[in-house]
C-alpha positions as CSV (number, residue, x, y, z in Angstrom):
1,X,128.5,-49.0,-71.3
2,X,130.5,-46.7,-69.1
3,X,130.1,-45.3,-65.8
4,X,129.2,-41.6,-67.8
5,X,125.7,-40.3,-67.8
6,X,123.6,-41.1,-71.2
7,X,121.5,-38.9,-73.2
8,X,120.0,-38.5,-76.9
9,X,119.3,-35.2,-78.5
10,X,116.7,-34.5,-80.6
11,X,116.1,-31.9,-83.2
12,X,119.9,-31.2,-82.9
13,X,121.0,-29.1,-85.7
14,X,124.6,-28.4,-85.6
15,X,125.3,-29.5,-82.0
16,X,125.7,-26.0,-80.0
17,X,123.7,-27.0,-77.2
18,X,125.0,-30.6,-77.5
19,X,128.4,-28.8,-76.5
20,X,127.0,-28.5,-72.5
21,X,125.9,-32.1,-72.3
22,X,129.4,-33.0,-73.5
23,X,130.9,-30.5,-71.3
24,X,128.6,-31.7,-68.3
25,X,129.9,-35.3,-68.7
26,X,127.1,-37.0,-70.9
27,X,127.4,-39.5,-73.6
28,X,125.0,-38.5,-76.1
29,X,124.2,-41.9,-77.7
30,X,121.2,-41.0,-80.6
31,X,120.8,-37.3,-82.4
32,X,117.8,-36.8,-85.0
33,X,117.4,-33.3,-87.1
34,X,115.7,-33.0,-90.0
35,X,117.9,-30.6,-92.2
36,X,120.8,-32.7,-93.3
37,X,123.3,-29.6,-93.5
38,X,123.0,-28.9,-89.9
39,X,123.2,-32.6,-88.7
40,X,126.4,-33.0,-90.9
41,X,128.0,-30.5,-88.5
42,X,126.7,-32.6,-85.8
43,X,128.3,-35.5,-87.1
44,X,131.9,-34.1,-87.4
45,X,131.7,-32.7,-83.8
46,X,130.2,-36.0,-82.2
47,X,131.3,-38.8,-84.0
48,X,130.5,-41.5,-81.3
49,X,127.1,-40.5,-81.8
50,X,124.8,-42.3,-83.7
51,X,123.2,-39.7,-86.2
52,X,119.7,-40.1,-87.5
53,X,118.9,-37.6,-90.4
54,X,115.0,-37.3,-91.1
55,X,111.8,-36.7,-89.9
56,X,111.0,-37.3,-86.5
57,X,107.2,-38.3,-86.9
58,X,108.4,-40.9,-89.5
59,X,111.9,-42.0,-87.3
60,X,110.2,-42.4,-83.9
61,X,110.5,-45.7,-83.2
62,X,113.9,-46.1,-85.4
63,X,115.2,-43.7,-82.8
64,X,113.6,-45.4,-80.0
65,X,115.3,-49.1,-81.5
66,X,118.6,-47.3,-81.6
67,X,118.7,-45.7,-77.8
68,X,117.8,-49.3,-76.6
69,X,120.7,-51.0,-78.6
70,X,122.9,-48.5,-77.6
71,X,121.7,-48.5,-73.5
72,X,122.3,-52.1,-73.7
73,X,119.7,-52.7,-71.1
74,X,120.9,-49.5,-68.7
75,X,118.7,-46.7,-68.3
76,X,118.9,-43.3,-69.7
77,X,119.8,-40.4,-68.2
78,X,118.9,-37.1,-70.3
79,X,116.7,-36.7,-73.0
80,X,117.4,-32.9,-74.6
81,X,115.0,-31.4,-76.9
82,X,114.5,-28.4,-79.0
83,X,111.6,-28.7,-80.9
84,X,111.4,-25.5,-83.5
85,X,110.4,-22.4,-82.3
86,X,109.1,-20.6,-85.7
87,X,105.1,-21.5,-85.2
88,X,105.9,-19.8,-81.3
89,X,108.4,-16.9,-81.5
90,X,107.9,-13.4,-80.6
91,X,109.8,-12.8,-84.2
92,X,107.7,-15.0,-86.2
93,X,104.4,-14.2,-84.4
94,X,103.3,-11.0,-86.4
95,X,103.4,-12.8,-89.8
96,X,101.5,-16.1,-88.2
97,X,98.4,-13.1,-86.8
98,X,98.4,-11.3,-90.5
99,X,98.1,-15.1,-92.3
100,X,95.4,-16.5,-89.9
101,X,93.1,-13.0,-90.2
102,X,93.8,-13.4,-94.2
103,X,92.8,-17.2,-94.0
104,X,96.3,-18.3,-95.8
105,X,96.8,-20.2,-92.4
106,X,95.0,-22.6,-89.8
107,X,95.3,-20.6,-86.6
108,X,97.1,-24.0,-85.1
109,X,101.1,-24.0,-86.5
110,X,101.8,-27.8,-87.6
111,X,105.2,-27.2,-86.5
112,X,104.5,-26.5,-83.3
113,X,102.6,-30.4,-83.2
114,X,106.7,-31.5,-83.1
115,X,106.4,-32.2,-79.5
116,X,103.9,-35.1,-80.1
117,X,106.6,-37.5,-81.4
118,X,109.2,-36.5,-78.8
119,X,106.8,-37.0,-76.2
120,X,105.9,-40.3,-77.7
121,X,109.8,-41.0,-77.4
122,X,110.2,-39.6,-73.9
123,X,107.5,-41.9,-72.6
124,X,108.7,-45.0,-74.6
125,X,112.3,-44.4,-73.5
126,X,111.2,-42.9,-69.6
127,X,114.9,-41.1,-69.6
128,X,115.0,-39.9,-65.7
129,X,115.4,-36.9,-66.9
130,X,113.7,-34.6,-69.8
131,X,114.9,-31.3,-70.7
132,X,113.3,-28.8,-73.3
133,X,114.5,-25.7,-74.8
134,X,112.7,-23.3,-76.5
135,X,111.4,-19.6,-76.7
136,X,109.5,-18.1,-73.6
137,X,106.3,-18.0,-76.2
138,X,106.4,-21.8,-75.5
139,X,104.5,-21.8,-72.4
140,X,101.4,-20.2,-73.6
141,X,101.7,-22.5,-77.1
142,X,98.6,-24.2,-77.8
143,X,98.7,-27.3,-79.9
144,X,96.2,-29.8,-81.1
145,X,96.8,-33.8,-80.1
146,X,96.6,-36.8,-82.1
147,X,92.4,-36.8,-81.4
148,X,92.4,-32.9,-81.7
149,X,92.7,-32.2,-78.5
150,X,93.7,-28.5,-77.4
151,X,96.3,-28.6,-74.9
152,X,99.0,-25.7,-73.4
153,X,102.3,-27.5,-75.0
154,X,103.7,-27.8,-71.0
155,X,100.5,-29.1,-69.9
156,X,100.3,-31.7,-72.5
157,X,104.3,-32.5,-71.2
158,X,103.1,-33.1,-67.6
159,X,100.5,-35.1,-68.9
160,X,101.9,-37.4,-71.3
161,X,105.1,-38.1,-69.0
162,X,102.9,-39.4,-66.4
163,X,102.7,-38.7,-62.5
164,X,106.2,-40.0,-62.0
165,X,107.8,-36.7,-63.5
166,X,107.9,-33.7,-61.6
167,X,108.9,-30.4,-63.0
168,X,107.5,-26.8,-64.6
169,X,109.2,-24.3,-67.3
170,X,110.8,-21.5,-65.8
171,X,112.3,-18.6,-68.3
172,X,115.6,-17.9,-68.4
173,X,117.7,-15.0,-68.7
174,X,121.3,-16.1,-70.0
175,X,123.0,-12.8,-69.7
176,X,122.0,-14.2,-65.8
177,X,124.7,-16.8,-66.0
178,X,127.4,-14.8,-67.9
179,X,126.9,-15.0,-71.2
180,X,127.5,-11.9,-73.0
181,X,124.2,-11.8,-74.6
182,X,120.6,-11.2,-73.7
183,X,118.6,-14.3,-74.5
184,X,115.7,-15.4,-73.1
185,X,114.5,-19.0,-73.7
186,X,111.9,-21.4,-71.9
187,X,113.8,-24.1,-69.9
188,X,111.4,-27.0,-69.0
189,X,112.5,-29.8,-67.0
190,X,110.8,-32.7,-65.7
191,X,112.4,-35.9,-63.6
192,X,111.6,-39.3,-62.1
193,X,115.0,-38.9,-60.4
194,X,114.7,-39.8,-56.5
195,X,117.1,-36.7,-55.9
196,X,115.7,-34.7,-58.0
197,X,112.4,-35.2,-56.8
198,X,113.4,-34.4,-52.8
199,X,115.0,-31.2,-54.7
200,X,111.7,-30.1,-56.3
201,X,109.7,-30.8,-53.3
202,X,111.9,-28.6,-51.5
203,X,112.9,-25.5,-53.7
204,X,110.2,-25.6,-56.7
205,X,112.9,-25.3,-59.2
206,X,115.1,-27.4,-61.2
207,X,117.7,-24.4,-62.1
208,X,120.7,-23.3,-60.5
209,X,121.1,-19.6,-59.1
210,X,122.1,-16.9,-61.0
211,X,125.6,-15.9,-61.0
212,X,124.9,-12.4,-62.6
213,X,122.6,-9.6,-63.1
214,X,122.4,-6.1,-64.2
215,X,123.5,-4.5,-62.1
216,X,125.6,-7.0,-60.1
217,X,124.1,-6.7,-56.3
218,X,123.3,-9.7,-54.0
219,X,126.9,-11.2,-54.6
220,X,125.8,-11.6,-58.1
221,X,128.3,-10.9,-60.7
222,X,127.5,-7.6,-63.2
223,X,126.6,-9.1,-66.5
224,X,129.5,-9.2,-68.7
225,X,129.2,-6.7,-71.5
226,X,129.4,-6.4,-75.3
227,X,132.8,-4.6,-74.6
228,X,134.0,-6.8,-72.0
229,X,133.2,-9.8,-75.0
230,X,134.8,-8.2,-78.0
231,X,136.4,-5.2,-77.6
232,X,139.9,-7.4,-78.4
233,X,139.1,-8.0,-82.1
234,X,140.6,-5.6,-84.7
235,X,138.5,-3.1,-86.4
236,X,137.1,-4.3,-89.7
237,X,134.5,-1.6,-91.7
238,X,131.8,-2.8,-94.1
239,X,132.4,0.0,-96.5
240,X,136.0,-0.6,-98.0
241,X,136.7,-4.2,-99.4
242,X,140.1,-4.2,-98.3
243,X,139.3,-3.9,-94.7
244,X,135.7,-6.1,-94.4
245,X,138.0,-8.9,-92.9
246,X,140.8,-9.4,-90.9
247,X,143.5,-12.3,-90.9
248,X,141.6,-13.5,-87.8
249,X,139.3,-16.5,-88.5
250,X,135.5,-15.8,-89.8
251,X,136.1,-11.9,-88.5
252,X,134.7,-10.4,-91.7
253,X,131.5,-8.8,-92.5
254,X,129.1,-8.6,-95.1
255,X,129.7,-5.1,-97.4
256,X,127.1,-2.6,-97.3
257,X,126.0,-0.8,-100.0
258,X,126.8,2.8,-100.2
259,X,123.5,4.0,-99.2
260,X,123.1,1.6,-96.2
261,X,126.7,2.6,-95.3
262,X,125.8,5.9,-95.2
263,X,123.1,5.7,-93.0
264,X,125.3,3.2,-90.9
265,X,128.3,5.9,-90.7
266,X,126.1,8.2,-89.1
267,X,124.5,6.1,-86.8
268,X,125.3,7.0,-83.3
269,X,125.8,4.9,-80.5
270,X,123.1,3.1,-79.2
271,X,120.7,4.7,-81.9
272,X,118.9,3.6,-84.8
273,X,119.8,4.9,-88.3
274,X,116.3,5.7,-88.7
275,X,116.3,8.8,-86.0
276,X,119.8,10.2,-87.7
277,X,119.4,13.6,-88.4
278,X,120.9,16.2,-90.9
279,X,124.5,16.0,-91.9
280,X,124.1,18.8,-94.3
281,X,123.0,21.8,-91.7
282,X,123.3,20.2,-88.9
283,X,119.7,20.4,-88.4
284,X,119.2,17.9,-85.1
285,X,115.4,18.5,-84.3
286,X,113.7,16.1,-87.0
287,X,111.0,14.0,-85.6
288,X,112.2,10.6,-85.1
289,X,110.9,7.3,-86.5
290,X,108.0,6.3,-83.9
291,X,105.9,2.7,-83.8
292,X,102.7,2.2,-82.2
293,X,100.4,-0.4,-81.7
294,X,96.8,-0.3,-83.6
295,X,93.5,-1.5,-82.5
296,X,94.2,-5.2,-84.4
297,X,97.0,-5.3,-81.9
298,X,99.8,-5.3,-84.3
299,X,102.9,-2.7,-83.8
300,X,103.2,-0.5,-87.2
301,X,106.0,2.0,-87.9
302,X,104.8,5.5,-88.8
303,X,104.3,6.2,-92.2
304,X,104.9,10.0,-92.3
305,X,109.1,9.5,-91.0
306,X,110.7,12.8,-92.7
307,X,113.0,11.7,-94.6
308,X,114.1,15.4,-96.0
309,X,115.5,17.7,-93.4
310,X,112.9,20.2,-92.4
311,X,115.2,23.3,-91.9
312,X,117.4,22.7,-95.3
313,X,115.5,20.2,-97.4
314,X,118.4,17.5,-97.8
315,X,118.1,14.5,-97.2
316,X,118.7,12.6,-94.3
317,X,120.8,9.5,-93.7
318,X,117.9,6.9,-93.0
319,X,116.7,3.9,-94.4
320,X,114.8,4.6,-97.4
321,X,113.7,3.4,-100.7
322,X,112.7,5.3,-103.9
323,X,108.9,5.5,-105.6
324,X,108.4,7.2,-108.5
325,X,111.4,9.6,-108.0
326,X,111.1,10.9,-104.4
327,X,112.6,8.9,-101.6
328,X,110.2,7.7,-98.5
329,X,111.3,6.7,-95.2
330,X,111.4,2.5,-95.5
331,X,108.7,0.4,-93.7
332,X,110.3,-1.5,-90.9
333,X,111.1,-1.7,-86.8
334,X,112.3,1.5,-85.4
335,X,115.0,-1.2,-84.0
336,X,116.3,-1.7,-87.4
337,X,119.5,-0.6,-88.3
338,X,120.2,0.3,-84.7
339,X,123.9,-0.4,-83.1
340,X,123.7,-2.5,-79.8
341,X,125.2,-1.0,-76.6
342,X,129.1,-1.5,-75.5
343,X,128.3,-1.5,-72.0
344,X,124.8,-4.2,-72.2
345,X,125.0,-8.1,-73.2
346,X,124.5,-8.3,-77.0
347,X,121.2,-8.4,-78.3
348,X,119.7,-12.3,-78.9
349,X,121.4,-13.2,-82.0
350,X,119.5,-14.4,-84.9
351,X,119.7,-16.3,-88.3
352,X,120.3,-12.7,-89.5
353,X,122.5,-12.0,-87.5
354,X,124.6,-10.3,-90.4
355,X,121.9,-8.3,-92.1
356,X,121.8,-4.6,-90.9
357,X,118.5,-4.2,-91.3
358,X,118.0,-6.7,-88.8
359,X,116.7,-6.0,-85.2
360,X,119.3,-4.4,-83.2
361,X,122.3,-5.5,-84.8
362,X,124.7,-3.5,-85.6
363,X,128.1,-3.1,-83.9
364,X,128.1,-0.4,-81.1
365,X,131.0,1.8,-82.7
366,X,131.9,0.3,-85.9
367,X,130.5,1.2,-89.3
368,X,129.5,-3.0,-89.8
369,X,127.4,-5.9,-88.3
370,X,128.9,-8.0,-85.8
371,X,131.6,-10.9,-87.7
372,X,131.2,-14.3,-87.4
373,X,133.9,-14.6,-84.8
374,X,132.3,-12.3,-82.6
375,X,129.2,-14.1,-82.6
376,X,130.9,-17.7,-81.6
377,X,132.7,-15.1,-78.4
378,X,129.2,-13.5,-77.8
379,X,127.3,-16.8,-78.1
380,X,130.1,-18.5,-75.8
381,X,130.3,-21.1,-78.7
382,X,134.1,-20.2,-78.5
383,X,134.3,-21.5,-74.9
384,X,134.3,-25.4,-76.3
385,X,135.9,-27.3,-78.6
386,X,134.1,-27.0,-82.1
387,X,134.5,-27.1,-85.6
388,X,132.3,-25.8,-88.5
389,X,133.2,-28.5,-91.0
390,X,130.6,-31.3,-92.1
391,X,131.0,-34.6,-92.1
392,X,130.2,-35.1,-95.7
393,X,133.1,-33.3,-97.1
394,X,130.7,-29.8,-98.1
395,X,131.9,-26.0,-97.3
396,X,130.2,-24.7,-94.4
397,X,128.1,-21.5,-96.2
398,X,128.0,-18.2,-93.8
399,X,124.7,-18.5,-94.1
400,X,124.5,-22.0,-92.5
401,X,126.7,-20.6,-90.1
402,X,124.3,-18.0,-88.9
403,X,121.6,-20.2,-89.1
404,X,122.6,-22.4,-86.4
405,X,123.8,-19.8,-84.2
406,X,120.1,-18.3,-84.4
407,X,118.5,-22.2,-84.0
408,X,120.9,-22.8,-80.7
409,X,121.1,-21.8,-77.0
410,X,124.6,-20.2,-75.7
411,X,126.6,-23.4,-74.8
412,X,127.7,-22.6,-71.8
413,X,124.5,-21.2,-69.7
414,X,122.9,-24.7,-70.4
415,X,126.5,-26.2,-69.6
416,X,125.5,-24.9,-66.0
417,X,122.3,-26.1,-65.9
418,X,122.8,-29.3,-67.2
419,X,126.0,-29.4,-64.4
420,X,123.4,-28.6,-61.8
421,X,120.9,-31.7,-62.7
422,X,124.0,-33.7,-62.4
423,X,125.0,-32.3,-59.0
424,X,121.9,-33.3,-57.6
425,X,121.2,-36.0,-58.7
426,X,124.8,-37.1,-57.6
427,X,123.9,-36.0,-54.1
428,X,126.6,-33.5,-54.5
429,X,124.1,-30.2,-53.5
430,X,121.6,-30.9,-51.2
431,X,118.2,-28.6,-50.6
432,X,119.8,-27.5,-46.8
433,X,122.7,-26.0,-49.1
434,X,120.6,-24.1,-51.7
435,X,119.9,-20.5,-50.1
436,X,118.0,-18.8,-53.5
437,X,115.8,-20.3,-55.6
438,X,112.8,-19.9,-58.0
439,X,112.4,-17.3,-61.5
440,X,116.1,-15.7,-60.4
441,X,116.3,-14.6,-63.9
442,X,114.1,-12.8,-66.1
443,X,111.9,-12.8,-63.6
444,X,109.1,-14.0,-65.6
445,X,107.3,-17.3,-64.9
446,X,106.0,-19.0,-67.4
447,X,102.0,-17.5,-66.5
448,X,103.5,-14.0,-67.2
449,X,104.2,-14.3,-70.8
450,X,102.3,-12.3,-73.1
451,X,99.1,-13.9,-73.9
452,X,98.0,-12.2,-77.2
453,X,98.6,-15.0,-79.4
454,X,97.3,-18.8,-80.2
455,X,99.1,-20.5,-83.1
């Protein structure tokens, strides 16, 4: 072993977030992910790690065997997890309501029961430090234990790591350490470190201060922009074939169909293709597309959208689909089909991250979706070195590609982080030095996340 900090990664994917421990100085010894597409990423991209491809309830203590052979009696440092986040999202949460009120799902999500055999690791291997990552839905998770026991997922944490650890989960805004995109994730660590502990005691946080914010007062940097990000890229439309890509690496785009193109050329900025009014008469009074919350407590789109102009009786460029030879306006999120702002961090980027129809994804001025290329700049995947080839000789899909930029945090706000834990621990910052602590960047703890759901 070296003098370099150790870690494992668990439920790894490709390795984005793996970039920041690297970055940080960490030697990740042991990865484990289930989906062998995403872990043969990993594998090209850290090839000193040792990669275990499976499923973590059955590779516990195969996981566990390998950290210890590789520690060679040392301790370890860091263990990073990011158990899935489908069973807790704000994006999956509507879907999991409608199953468990039809019966076609028991109101606790099995996937969300993940953390039980990380936990079991953490508490075999007692890293001094454990770091989570997951949506800010996480806090208010409950799961069910290995006796069917209810626990709050960061309560059960606390509890299984034992009195040594202290910590919480604080949610983090990473437009807040200048990454050009708004993403909001649940950041939950807890440490046995002596430093760390004198750190806690003193500030009640674990996370470093924000170096940005909205609107850039307190010495804080303004967040850095969609423009600011990608503005250097050359224009590509997702109408015309011949100009969908660009000789620039993955900066193409999906085509669009020549209805969604039309509804996307006439889009304006910072709208949704679903309040676009008339191009015939020019006709701009049309009752938008409106959403509202029922009494079950689920947000529904209105059903009664004109879709025909009501001063000429054409039709108007929004999304719609045809029944029984008359077109209605198309169930979905008024946010559908909307273009992000030039002068805002992007909008979280998701596996669908190229579909137009997707939540707030299309590109502020451009008649397209946001390329591949600008999504590694926007997701600050760009900033490291990476690769998307796999180590078993398959092409990387598009699709694979989106999927792990939708699974991952941006690189380098955990990079700063993860620097931060080190600094401390290092007895490079002390608690005298720090001058602003605590929720610096959503400003939401943990206790003010929306409560309306159980899985």
């Amino acid at each position: 072993m070296n003098n370099r900090p150790t870690a494992i990664s668990l439920f790894s994917s490709g390795g984005i977030g793996d970039l920041a421990l690297v970055a940080a100085g960490y030697d990740i010894l042991v990865s484990n992910e289930l989906m062998s597409d995403r872990h043969s990423l990993f594998e090209h991209n850290f090839p000193e790690t040792t990669a275990l491809t499976g499923d973590i309830w059955k590779l516990a203590d195969t996981i566990h065997g390998h950290v210890r052979e590789r520690l060679s009696g040392c301790e370890l440092d860091l263990l990073y997890a990011t158990p899935p986040c489908q069973g807790m999202s704000k994006n999956g949460r509507g879907k999991l309501l409608n199953a468990i009120r039809s019966g076609q799902r028991p109101p606790f999500d099995v996937r969300n029961r993940l953390i039980l055999p990380t936990l079991r690791i953490a508490s075999g291997m007692k890293p001094r430090t454990v770091l989570f990552e997951n949506v800010a839905e996480m806090a208010n998770t409950v799961v069910l234990d290995e006796r069917g026991e209810a626990f709050l997922v960061l309560d059960l944490i606390r509890e299984r790591l034992g009195p040594e650890y202290v910590g919480r989960g604080e949610v983090v805004e990473f437009a807040d350490y200048g990454v050009p995109e708004c993403r909001q994730r649940l950041i939950t660590v807890f440490s046995r470190d002596p430093a760390l502990h004198r750190w806690f005691e003193a500030t009640g946080t674990f996370l470093p201060p924000a170096s940005h914010s909205r609107n850039g007062r307190n010495g804080r940097l303004p967040w850095v922009t969609l423009r600011d990000a990608i503005s250097e890229f050359p224009a590509i439309d997702a109408g015309d074939p011949t100009r969908a890509a660009s000789e620039v690496p993955f900066h193409r785009v999906p085509l669009l169909d020549e209805s969604k193109y039309w509804w996307v050329r006439h889009t304006p900025p910072e709208k949704s293709a679903f309040d676009n009014q008339c191009v015939a008469c020019g006709f701009a009074r049309n009752p938008p597309h409106v959403a509202r919350r029922g009494r079950d407590g689920i947000n529904r789109t209105s059903d009664s959208t004109p879709i025909y102009c009501s001063k000429c009786g054409a039709m108007l460029p929004r999304p719609s689909v045809q029944r029984e030879g008359k077109h209605e306006i198309m169930r979905g999120f008024t946010s559908a089909y909307k273009r992000m702002s030039y002068d805002e961090p992007a909008s979280a980027l998701t596996r669908n991250l190229s579909y137009a129809c997707s939540d707030n994804k299309l590109h502020p001025e451009q008649n397209r979706v946001l390329s591949l290329r600008e999504a590694f700049r926007v997701h600050t995947i760009d900033r490291f070195p990476y690769e998307w080839k796999r180590k078993d000789g398959k092409p990387t899909r598009d699709k694979l590609i989106r999927e792990v930029i939708g699974e991952s945090v941006p690189p380098d706000g955990l990079r700063r982080i993860v620097e931060h834990l080190l600094n401390i621990s290092s007895g490079s910052v002390r608690p005298s030095q720090a001058t602003d602590f605590g929720p610096l960047f959503s400003g939401r703890t943990p206790e003010s996340v929306p409560h309306g759901f159980v899985d």
